[in-house]
C-alpha positions in Angstrom: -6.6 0.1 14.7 -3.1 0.0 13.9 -0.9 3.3 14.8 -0.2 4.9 11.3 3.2 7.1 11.3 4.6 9.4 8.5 7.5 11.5 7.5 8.3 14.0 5.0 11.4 13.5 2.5 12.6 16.0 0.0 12.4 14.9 -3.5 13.4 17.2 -7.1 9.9 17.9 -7.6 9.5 19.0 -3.6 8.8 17.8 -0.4 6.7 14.4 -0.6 5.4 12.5 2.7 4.9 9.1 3.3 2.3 7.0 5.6 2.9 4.0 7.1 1.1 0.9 9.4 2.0 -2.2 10.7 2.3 -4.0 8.1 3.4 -1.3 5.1 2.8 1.3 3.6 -0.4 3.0 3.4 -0.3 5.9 1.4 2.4 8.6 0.0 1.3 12.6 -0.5 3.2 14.7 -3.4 4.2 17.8 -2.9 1.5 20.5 -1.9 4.2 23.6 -3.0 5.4 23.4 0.7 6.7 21.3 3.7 4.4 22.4 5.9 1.4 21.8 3.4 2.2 18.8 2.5 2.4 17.5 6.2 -1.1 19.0 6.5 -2.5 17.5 4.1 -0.9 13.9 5.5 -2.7 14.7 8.9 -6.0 16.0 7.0 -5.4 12.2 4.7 -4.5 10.5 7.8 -6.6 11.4 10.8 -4.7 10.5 14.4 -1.0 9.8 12.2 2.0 11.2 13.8 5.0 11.9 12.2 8.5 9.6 13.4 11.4 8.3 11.9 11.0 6.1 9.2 11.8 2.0 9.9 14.1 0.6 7.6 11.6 -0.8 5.4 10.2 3.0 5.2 13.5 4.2 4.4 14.5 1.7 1.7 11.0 2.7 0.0 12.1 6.5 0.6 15.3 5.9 -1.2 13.7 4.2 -4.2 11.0 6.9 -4.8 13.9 9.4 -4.4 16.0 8.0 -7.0 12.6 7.0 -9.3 12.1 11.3 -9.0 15.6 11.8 -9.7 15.4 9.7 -12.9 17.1 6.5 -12.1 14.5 3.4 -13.7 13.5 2.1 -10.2 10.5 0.0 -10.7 9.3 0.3 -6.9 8.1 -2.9 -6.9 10.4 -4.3 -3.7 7.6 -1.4 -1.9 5.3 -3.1 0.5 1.9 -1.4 0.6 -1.3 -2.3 2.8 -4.0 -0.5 1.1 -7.4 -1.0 2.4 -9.1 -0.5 -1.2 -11.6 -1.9 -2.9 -11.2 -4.9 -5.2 -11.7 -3.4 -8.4 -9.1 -0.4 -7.4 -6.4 -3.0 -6.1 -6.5 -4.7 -9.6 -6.0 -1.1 -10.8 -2.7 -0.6 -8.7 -1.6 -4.1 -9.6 -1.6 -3.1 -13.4 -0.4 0.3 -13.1 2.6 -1.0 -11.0 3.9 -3.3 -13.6 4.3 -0.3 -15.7 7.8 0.3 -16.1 9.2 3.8 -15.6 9.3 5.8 -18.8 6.7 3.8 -20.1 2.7 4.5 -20.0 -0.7 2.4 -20.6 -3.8 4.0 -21.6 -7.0 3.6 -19.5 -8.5 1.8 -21.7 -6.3 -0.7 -22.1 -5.9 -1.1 -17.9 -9.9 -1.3 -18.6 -9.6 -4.1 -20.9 -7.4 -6.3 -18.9 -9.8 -5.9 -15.8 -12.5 -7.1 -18.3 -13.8 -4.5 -21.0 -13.0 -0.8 -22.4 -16.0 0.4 -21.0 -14.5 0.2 -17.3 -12.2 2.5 -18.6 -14.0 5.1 -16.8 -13.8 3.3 -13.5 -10.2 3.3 -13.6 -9.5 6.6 -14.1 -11.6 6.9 -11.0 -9.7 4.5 -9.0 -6.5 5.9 -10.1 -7.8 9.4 -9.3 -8.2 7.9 -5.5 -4.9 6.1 -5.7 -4.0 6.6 -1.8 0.5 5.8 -3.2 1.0 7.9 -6.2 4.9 7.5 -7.0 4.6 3.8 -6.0 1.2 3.4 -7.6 2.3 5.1 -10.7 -0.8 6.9 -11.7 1.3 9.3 -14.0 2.2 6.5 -16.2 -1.2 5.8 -17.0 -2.5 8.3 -20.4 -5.9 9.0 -21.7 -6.9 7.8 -25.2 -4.5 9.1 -28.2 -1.3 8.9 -24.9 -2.8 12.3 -23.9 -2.0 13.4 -20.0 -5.8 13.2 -19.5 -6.3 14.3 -15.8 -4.1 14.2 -12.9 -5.5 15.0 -9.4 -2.7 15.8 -7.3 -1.6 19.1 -6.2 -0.2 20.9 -10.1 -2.7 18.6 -11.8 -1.6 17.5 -15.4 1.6 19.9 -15.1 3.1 17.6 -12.1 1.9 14.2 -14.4 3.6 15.7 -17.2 7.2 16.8 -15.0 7.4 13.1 -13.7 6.4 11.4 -17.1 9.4 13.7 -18.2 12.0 13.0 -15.8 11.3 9.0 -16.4 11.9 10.1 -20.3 8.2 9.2 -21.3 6.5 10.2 -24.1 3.1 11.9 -24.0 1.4 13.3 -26.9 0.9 16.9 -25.5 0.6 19.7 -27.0 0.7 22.6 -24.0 -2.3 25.1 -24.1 -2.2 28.9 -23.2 -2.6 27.7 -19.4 -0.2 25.1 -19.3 
């Protein structure tokens, strides 16, 4: 097995860590409301993973998601990942990262493109198991009628909604009395 690595970078909406392999990335964490938490949840994520300075391919893919979180429309598609996924959730990740930033699909229509609206479903599973979130854009990708529809990192639809936001999005939400 290759030796995974990670490191932990600060980022406007908190401390974010990323994973990496041999051969690229393998998986990014979003903040978890502390540094410490967030580099326990990378070692609870990444079993025997030991944090080190990034490589320079590591760091240029730091930069980008820094800048994507500070606003600037970086696509993140230079990013290298090597995602040991299933097939159905790497055509998933392929779709979603073709969405631009400050733009959104709907599952369904990620469903139809992989072959029918019913699957739509089965994406927002894959998504919800998305191993890169910032690089994988999951928060680009809306529930029917471009409502936030679920978000399973750590401030659930409230973190979705802060990074649709700071890529200028638009999402038809109207907060509740818990939001």
């Amino acid at each position: 097995m290759t030796r995974q690595h990670f490191a932990i970078f600060d980022t406007v909406i908190g401390a974010c860590g990323v994973m990496w392999g041999e051969y690229g990335i393998t998986g990014v964490q979003l903040p978890m409301g502390s540094e410490e938490n967030t580099r326990k949840r990378i070692r609870q994520r990444g079993g025997e993973v030991t944090e080190a300075a990034p490589p320079v391919e590591v760091r240029r893919a730091i930069e980008a998601m820094i800048e994507l979180l500070a606003g600037k429309p970086n696509d993140l598609a230079e990013v290298v990942l090597d995602l040991d996924v299933p097939e159905f959730n790497r055509g998933v990740y392929d779709i979603a990262r073709r969405i631009p930033p400050g733009k959104t699909m709907t599952y369904g229509e990620i469903a139809k493109q992989l072959g029918g609206v019913e699957l739509s479903r089965d994406v927002g599973q894959a998504l919800g198991r998305n191993p890169c979130p910032i690089v994988v854009p999951c928060h680009r990708v809306l529930a029917a009628g471009n409502k936030p529809g679920g978000f399973s990192a750590n401030g659930g639809v409230v973190t979705k909604l802060k990074m649709l936001e700071i890529e200028g999005a638009i999402v038809n939400h109207t907060p509740s009395l818990f939001d």
